[in-house]
Backbone as CSV, one residue per row, in Angstrom:
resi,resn,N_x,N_y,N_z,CA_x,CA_y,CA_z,C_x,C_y,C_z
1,UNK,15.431,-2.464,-21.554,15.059,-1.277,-20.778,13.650,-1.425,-20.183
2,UNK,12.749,-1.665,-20.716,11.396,-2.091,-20.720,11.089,-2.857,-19.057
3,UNK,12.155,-4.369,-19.230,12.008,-4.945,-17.972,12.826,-4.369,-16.789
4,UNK,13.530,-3.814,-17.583,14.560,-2.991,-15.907,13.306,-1.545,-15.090
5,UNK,12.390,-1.251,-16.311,11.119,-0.210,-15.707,10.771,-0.714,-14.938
6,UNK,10.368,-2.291,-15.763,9.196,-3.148,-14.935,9.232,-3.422,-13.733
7,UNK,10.552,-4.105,-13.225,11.218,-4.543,-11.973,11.462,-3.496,-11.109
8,UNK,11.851,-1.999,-11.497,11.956,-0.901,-10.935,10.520,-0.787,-10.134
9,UNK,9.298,-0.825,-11.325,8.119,-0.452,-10.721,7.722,-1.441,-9.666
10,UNK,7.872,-2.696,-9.855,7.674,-3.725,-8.642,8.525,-3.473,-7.311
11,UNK,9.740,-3.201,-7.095,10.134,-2.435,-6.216,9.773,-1.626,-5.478
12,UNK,9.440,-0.223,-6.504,8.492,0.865,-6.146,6.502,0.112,-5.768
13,UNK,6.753,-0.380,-6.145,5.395,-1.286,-5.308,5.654,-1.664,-4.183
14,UNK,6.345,-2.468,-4.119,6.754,-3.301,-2.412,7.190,-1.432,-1.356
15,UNK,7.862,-0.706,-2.053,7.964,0.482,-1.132,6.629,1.245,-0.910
16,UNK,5.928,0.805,-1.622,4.747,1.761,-1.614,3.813,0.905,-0.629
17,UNK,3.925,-0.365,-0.182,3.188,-1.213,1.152,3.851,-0.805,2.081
18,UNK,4.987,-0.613,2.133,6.011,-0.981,3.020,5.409,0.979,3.854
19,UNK,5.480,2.222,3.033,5.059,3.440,3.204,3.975,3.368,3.933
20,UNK,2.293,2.218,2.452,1.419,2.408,3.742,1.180,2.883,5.146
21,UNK,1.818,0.986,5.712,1.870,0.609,6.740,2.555,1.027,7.851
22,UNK,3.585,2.127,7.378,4.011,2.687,8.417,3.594,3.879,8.552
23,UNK,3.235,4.433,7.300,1.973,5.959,7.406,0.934,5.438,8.712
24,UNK,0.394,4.566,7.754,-0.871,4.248,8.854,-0.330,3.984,10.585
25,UNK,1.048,3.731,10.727,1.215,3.460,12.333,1.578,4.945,12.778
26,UNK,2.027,5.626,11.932,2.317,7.450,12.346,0.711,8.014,12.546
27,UNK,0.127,7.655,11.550,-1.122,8.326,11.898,-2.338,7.764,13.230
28,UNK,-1.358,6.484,13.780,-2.462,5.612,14.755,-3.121,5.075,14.343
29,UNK,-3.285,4.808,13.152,-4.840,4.266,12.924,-4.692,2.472,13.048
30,UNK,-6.049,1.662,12.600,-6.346,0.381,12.960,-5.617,-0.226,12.162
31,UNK,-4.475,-0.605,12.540,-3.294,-2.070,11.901,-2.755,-2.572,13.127
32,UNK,-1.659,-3.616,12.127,-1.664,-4.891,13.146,-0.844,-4.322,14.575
33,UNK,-1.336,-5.082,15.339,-0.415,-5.024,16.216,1.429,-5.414,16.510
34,UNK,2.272,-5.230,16.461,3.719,-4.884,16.186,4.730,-5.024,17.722
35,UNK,5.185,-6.211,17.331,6.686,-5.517,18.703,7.313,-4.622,18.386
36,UNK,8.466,-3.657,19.274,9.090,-2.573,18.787,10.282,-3.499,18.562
37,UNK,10.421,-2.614,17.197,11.874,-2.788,16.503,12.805,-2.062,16.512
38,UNK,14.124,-2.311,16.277,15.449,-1.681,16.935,16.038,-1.313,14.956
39,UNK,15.389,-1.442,14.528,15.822,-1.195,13.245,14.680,-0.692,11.813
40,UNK,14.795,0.220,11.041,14.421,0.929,9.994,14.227,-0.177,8.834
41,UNK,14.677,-1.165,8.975,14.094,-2.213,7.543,12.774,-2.841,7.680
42,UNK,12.739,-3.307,6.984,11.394,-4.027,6.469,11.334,-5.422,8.007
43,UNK,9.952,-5.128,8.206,10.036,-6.456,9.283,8.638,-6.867,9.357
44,UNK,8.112,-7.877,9.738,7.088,-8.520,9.795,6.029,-7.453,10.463
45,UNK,4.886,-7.696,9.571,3.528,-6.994,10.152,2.859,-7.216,11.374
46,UNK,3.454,-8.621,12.044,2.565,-9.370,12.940,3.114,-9.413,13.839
47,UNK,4.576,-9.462,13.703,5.428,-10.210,14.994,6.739,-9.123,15.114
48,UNK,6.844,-8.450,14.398,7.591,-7.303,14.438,9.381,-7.812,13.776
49,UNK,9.855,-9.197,13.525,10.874,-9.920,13.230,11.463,-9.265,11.619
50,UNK,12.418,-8.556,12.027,13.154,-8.186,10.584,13.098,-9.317,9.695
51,UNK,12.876,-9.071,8.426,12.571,-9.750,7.275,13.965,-9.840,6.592
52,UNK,14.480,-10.955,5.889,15.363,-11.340,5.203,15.315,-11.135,3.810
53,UNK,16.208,-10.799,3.221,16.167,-10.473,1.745,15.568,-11.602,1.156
54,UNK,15.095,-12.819,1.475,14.499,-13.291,0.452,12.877,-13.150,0.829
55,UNK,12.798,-12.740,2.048,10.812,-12.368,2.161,10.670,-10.841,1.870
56,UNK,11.557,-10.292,1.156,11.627,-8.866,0.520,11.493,-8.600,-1.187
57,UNK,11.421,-10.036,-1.709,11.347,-10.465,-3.145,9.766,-9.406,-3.671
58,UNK,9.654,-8.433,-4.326,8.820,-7.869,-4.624,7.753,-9.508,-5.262
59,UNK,6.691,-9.654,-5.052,5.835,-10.564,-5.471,5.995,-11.652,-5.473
60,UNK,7.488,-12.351,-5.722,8.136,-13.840,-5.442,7.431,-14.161,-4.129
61,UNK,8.499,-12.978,-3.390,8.343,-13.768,-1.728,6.741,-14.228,-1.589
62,UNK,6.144,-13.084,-1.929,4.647,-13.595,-1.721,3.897,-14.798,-1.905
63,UNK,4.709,-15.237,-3.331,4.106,-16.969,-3.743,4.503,-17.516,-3.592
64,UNK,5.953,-17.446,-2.732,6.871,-18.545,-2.492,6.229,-19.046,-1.059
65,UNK,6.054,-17.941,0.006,5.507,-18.146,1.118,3.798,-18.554,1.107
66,UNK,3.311,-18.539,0.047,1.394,-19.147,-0.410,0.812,-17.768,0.573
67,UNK,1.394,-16.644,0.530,0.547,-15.286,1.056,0.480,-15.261,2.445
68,UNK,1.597,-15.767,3.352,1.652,-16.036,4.437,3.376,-15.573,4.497
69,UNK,3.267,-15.409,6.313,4.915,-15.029,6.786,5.304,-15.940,6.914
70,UNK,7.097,-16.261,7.004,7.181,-17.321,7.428,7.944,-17.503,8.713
71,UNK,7.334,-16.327,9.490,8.141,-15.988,11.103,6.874,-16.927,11.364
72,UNK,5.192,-16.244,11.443,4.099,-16.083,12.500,3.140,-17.052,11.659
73,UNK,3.203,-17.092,9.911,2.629,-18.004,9.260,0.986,-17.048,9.522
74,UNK,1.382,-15.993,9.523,0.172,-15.348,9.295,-0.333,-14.589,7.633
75,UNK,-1.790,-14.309,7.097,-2.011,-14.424,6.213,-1.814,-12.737,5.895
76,UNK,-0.737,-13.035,4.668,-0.434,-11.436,4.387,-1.664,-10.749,3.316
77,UNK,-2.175,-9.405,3.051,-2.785,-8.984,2.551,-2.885,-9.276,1.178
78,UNK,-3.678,-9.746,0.207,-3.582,-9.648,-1.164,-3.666,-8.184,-1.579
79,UNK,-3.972,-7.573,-1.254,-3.560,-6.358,-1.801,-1.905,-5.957,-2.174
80,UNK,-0.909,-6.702,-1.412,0.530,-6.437,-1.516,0.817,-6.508,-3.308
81,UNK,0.585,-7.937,-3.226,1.405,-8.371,-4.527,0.356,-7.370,-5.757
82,UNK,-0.960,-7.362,-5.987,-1.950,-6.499,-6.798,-1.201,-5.338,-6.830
83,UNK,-0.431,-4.171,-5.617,0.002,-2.972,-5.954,1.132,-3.477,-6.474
84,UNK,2.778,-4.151,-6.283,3.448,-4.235,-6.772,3.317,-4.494,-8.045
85,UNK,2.432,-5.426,-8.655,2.531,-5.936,-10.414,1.636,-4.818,-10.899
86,UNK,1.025,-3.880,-10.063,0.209,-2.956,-10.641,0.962,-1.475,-10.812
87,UNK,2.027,-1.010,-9.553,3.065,-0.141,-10.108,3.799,-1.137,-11.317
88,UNK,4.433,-2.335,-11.313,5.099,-2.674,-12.442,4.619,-1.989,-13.324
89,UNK,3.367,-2.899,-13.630,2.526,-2.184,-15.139,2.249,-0.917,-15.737
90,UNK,2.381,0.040,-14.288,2.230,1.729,-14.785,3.459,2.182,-15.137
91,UNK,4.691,1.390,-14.322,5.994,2.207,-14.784,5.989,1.943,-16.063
92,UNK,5.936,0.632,-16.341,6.047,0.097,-18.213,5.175,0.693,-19.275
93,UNK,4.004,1.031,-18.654,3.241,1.615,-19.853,3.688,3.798,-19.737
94,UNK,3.987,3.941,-18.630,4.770,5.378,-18.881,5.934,5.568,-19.757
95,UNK,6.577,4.612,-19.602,7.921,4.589,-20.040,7.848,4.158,-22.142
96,UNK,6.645,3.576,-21.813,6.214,3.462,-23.563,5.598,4.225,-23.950
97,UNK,4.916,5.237,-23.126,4.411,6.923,-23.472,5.325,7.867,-23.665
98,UNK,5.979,7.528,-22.978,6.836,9.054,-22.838,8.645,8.344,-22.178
99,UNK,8.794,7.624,-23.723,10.411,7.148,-23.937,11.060,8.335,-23.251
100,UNK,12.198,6.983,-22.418,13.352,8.618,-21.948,14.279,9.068,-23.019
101,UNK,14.401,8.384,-24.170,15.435,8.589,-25.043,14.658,9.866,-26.099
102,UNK,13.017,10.495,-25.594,12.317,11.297,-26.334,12.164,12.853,-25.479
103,UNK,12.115,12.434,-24.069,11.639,13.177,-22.795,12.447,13.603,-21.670
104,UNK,13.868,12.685,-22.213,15.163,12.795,-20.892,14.597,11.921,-20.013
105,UNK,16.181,12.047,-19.498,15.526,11.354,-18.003,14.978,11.688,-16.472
106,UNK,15.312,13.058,-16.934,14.521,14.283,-15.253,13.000,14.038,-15.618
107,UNK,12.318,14.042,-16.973,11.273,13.559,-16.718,10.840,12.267,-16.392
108,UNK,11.808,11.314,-16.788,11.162,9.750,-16.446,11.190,9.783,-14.847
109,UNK,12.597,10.559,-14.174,12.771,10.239,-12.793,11.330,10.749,-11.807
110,UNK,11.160,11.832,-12.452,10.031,12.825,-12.137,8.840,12.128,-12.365
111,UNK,8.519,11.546,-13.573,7.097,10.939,-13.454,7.170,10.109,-12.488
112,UNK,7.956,9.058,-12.276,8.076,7.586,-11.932,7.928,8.358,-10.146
113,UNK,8.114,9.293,-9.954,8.295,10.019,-8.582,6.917,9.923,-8.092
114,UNK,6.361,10.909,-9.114,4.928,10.964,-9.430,3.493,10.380,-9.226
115,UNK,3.866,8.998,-9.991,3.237,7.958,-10.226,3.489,7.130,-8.579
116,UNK,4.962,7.165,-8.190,4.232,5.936,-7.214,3.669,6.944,-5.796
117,UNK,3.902,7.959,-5.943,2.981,9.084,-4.867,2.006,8.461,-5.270
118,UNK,1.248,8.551,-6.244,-0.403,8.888,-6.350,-0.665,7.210,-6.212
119,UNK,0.135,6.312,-6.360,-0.508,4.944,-6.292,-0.084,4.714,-4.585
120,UNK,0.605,5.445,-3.940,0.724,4.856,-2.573,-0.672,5.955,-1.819
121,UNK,-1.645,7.354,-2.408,-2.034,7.541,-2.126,-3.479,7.554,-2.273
122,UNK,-3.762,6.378,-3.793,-4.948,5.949,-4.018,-4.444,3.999,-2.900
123,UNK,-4.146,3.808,-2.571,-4.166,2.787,-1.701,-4.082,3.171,-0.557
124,UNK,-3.627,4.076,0.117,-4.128,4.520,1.503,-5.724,5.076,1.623
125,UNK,-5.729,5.858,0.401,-7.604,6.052,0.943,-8.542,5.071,0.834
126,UNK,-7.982,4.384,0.164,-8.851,3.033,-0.448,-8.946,1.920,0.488
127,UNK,-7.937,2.036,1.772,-7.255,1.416,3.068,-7.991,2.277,4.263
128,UNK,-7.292,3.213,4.449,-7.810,4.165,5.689,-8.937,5.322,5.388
129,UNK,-9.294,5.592,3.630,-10.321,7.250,3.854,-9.257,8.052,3.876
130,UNK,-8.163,8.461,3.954,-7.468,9.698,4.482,-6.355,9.541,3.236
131,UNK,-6.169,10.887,2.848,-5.045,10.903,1.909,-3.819,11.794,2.505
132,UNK,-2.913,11.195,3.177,-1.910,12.347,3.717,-1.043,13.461,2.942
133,UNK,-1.156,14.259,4.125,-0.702,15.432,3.266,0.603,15.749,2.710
134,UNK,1.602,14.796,3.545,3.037,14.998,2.778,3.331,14.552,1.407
135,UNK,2.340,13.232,1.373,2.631,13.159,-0.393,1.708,14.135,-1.558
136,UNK,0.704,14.675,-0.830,0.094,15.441,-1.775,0.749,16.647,-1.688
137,UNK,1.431,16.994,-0.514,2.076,18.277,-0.574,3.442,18.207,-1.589
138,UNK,4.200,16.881,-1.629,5.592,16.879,-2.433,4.412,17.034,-4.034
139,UNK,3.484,16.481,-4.219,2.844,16.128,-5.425,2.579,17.717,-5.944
140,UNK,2.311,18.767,-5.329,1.770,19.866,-5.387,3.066,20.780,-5.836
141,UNK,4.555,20.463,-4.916,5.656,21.063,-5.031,5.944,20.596,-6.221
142,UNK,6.196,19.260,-6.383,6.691,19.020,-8.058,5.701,19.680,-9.636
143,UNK,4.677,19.788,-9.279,3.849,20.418,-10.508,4.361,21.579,-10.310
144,UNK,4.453,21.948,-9.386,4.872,23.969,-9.349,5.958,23.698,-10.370
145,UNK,6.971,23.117,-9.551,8.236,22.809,-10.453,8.240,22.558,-11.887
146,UNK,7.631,22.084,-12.199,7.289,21.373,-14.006,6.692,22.784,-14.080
147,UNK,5.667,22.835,-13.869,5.059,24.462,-14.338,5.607,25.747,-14.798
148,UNK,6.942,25.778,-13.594,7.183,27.383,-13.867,8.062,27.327,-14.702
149,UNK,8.183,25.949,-15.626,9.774,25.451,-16.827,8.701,25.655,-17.739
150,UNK,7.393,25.745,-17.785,6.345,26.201,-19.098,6.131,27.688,-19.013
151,UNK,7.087,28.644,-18.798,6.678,30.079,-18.571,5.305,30.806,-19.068
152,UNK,5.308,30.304,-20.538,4.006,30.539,-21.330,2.870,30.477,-20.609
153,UNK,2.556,29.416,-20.188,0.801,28.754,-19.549,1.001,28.354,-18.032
154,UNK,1.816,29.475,-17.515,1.402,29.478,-15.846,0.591,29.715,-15.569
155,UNK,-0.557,30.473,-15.843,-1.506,31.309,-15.297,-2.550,30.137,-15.793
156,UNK,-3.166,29.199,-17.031,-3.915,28.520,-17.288,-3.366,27.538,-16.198
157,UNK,-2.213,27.214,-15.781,-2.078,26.319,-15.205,-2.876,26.227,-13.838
158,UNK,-2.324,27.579,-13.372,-3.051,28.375,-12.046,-4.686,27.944,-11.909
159,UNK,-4.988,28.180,-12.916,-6.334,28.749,-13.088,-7.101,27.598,-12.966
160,UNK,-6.320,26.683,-13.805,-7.086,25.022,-13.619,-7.179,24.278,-11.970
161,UNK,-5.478,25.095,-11.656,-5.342,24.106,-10.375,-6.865,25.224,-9.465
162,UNK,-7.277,26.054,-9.220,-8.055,27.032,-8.588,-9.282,26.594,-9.127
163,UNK,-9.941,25.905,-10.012,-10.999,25.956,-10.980,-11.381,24.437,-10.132
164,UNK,-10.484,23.410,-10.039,-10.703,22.184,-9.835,-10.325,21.890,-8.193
165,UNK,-10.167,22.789,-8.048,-10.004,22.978,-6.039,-11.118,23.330,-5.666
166,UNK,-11.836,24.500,-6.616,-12.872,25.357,-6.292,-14.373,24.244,-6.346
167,UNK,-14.239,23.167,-7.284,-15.249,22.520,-7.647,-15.518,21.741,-6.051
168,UNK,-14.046,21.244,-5.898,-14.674,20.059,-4.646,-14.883,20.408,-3.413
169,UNK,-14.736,21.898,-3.207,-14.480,22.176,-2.053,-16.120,22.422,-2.321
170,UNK,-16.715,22.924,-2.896,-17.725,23.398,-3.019,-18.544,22.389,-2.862
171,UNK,-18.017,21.010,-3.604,-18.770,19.486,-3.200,-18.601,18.664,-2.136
172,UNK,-17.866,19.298,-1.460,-17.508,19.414,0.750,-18.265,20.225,1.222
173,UNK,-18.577,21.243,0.520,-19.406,22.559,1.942,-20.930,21.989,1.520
174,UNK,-21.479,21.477,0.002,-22.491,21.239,0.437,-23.141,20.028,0.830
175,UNK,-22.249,18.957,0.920,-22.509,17.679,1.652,-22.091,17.575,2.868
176,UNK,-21.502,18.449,3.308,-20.965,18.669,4.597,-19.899,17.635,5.300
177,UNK,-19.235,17.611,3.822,-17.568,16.460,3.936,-18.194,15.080,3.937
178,UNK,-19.486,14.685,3.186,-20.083,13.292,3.406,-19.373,12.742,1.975
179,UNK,-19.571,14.172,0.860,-19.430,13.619,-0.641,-17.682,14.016,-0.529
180,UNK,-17.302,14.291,-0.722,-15.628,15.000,-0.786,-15.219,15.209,0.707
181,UNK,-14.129,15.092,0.548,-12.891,15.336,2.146,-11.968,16.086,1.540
182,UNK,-11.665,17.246,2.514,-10.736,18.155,2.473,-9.251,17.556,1.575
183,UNK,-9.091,16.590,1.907,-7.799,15.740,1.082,-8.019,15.758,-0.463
184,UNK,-9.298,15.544,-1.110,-9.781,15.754,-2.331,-9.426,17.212,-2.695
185,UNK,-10.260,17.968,-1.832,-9.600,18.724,-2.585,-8.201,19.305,-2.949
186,UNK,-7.555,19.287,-1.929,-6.207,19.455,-1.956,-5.050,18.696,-3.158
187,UNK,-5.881,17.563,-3.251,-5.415,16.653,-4.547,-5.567,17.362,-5.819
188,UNK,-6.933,18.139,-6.151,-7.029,18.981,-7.324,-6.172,19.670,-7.326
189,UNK,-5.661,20.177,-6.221,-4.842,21.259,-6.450,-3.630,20.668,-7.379
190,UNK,-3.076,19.759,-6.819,-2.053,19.297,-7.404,-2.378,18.706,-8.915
191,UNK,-3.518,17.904,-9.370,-3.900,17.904,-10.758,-4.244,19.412,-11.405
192,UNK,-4.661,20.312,-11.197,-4.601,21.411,-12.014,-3.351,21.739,-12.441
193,UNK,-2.495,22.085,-11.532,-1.407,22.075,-11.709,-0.619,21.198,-13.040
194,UNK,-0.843,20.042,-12.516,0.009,18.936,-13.295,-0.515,18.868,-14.831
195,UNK,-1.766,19.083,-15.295,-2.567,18.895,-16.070,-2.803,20.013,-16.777
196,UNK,-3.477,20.872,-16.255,-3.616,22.614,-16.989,-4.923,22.001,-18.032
197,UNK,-5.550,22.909,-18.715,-6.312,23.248,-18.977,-6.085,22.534,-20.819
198,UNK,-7.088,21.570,-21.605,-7.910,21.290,-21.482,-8.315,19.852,-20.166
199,UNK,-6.786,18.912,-19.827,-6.650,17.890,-19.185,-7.463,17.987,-18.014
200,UNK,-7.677,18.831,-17.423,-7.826,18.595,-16.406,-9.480,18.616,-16.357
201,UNK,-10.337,18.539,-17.344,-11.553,18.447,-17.532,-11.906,17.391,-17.808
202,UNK,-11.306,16.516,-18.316,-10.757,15.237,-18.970,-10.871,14.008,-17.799
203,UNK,-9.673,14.430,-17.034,-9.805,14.371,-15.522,-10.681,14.292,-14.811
204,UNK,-11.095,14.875,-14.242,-12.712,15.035,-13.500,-13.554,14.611,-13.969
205,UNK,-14.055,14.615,-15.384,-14.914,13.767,-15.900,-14.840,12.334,-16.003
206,UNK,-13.806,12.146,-15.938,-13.480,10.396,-15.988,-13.248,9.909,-14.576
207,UNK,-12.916,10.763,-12.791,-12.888,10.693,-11.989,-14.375,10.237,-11.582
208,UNK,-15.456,11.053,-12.115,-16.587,11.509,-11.439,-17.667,10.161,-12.237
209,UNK,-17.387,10.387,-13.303,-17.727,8.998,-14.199,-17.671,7.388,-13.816
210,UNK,-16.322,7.380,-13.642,-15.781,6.154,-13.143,-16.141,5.638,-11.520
211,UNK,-15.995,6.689,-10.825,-16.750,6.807,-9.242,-17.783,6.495,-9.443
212,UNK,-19.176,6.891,-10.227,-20.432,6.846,-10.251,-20.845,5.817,-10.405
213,UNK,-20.092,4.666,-11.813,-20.083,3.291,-12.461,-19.611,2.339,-11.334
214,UNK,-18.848,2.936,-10.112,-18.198,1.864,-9.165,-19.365,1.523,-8.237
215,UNK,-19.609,2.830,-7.919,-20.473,3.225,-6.784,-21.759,2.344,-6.886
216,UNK,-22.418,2.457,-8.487,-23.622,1.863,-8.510,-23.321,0.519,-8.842
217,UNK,-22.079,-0.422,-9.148,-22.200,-1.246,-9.049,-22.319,-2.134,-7.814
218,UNK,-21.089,-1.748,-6.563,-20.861,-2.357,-5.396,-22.034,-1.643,-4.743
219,UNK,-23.306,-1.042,-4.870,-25.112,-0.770,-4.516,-25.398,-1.948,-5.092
220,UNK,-25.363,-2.039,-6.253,-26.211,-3.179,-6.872,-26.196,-4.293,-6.380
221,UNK,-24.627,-5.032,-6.187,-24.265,-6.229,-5.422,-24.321,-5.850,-4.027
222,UNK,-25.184,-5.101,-3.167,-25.448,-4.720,-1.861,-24.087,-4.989,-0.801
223,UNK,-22.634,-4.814,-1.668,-21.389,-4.761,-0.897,-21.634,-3.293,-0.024
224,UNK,-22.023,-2.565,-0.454,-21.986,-1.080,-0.028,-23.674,-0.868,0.338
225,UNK,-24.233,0.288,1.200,-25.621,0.956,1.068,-25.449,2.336,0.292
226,UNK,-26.292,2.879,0.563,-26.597,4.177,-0.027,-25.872,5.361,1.001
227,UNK,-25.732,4.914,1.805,-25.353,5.726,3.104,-23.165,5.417,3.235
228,UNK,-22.915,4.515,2.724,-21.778,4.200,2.740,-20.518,5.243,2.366
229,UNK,-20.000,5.221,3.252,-18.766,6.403,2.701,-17.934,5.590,1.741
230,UNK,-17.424,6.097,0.390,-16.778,5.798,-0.899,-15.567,6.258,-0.973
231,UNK,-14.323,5.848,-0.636,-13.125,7.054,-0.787,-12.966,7.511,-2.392
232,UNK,-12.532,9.020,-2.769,-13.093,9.740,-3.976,-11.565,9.555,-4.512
233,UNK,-10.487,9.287,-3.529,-9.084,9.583,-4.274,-8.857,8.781,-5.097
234,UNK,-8.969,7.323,-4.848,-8.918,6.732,-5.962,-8.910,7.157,-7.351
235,UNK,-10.431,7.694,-7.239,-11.083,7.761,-9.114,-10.431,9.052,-9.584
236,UNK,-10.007,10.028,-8.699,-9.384,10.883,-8.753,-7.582,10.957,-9.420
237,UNK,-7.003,9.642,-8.734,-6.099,9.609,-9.174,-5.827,8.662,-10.616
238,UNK,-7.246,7.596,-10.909,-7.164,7.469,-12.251,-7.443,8.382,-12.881
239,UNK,-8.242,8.899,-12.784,-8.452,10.272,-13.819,-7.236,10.950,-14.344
240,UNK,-6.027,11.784,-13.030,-5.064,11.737,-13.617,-4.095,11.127,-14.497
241,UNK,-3.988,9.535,-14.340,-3.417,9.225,-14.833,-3.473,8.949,-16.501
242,UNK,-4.820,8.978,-16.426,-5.678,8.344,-18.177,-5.591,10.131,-18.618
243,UNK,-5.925,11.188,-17.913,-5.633,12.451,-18.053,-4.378,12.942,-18.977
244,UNK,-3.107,13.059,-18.390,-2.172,12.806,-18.093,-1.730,12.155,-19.705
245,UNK,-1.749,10.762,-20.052,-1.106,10.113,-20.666,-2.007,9.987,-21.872
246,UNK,-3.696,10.302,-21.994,-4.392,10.535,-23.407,-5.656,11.537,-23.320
247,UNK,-5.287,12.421,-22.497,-6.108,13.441,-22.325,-6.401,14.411,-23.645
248,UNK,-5.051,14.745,-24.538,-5.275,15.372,-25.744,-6.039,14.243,-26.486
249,UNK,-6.057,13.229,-26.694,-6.821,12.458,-27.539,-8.148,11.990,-27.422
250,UNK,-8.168,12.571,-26.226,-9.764,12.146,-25.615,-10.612,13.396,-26.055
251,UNK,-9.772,14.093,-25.781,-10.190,15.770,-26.023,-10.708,15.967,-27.593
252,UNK,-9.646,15.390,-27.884,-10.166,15.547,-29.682,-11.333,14.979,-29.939
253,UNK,-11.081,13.880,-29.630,-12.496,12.370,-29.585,-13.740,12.925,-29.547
254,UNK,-13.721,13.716,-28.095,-15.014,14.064,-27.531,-15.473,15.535,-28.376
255,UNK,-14.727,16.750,-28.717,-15.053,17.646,-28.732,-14.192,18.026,-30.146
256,UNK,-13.602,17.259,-30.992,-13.033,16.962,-32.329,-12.536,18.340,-32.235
């Protein structure tokens, strides 16, 4: 079961490049240039040539071809194969958190839903700055959903998602969208939600933490200036996830 996650999640990796790159051509922004294609499958980044099931091999194709196409022999992104073995690794370590034979399987389908939203939308900001709104909006609809099946702690739920919206927006109006982007906040929304109250403190602190430790390192190695825009979704969406999967234990840790 374990490797059928695994391979699932590598899949859900290769779909989650494959989303990128065509987000990014809906939204206009700077990618490759493309012939038009007469078909909805997977086709070359460069030359526009439908791809064959074997240059569709989640991570194979990649080393089989040495990170290159083999229409245009142009050099494909290392970032591809890093998200695929990197959803692998999150589906496998969810699935050893939260067994379906403990949790069902509407929740495994549901996390795994979850999870590759927030990893196709910490790689678009991390790519373009911009976190689009249809996956944060499905991300926002599914917590409602999980939520209103906890009748008890709707309102903490509420309160968190409003508490942690309220923070960044507030860290947008007074940097004037230099420190936070409207997309941030909109993302809290959907972690309050998902998280509720103590997690979602948990969250943010390890978002804001982990951002700070990045930030001053790539200053230090003068990759970045002081003036450099940082996309925030990222640390945001680890937070959820370390949130999420040991947030009660952190909680204890920190505040016993």
């Amino acid at each position: 079961m374990n490797i059928t996650i695994f391979v699932l999640g590598l899949c859900m990796g290769s779909f989650v490049n494959m989303l990128v790159y065509r987000t990014a051509v809906r939204y206009n922004l700077k990618v490759y240039k493309i012939h038009k294609v007469k078909s909805s499958r997977s086709f070359c980044d460069f030359c526009g040539r439908q791809l064959t099931w074997r240059e569709n091999l989640p991570v194979l194709s990649w080393l089989m071809q040495r990170g290159k196409t083999r229409c245009c022999q142009k050099k494909l992104p290392q970032l591809y194969p890093i998200i695929e073995v990197g959803t692998g690794i999150i589906f496998l370590i969810f699935n050893l958190k939260y067994p379906w034979w403990q949790f069902g399987w509407g929740y495994l389908i549901l996390g795994m839903m979850v999870l590759t939203l927030m990893v196709f939308l910490a790689a678009f900001d991390y790519k373009y700055m911009i976190l689009p709104d249809f996956a944060v909006i499905i991300l926002i609809v599914s917590a409602l959903i999980l939520t209103f099946f906890d009748t008890n702690n709707i309102v903490p739920y509420l309160v968190s998602a409003a508490a942690a919206a309220g923070l960044l927006a507030f860290l947008n109006l007074i940097t004037k969208g230099k420190g936070m982007g409207w997309g941030d906040v909109k993302l809290a929304v959907f972690m309050g939600l998902w998280l509720g109250y103590p997690k979602i403190v948990i969250a943010m602190y390890t978002a804001f933490v982990v951002g700070a430790i990045i930030s001053l390192f790539l200053i230090i190695k003068k990759w970045v200036t002081k003036k450099s825009l940082i996309p925030f979704g990222p640390f945001l969406i680890l937070g959820t996830v370390v949130s999420w999967w040991w947030g009660n234990e952190l909680w204890r840790l920190i505040f016993g």
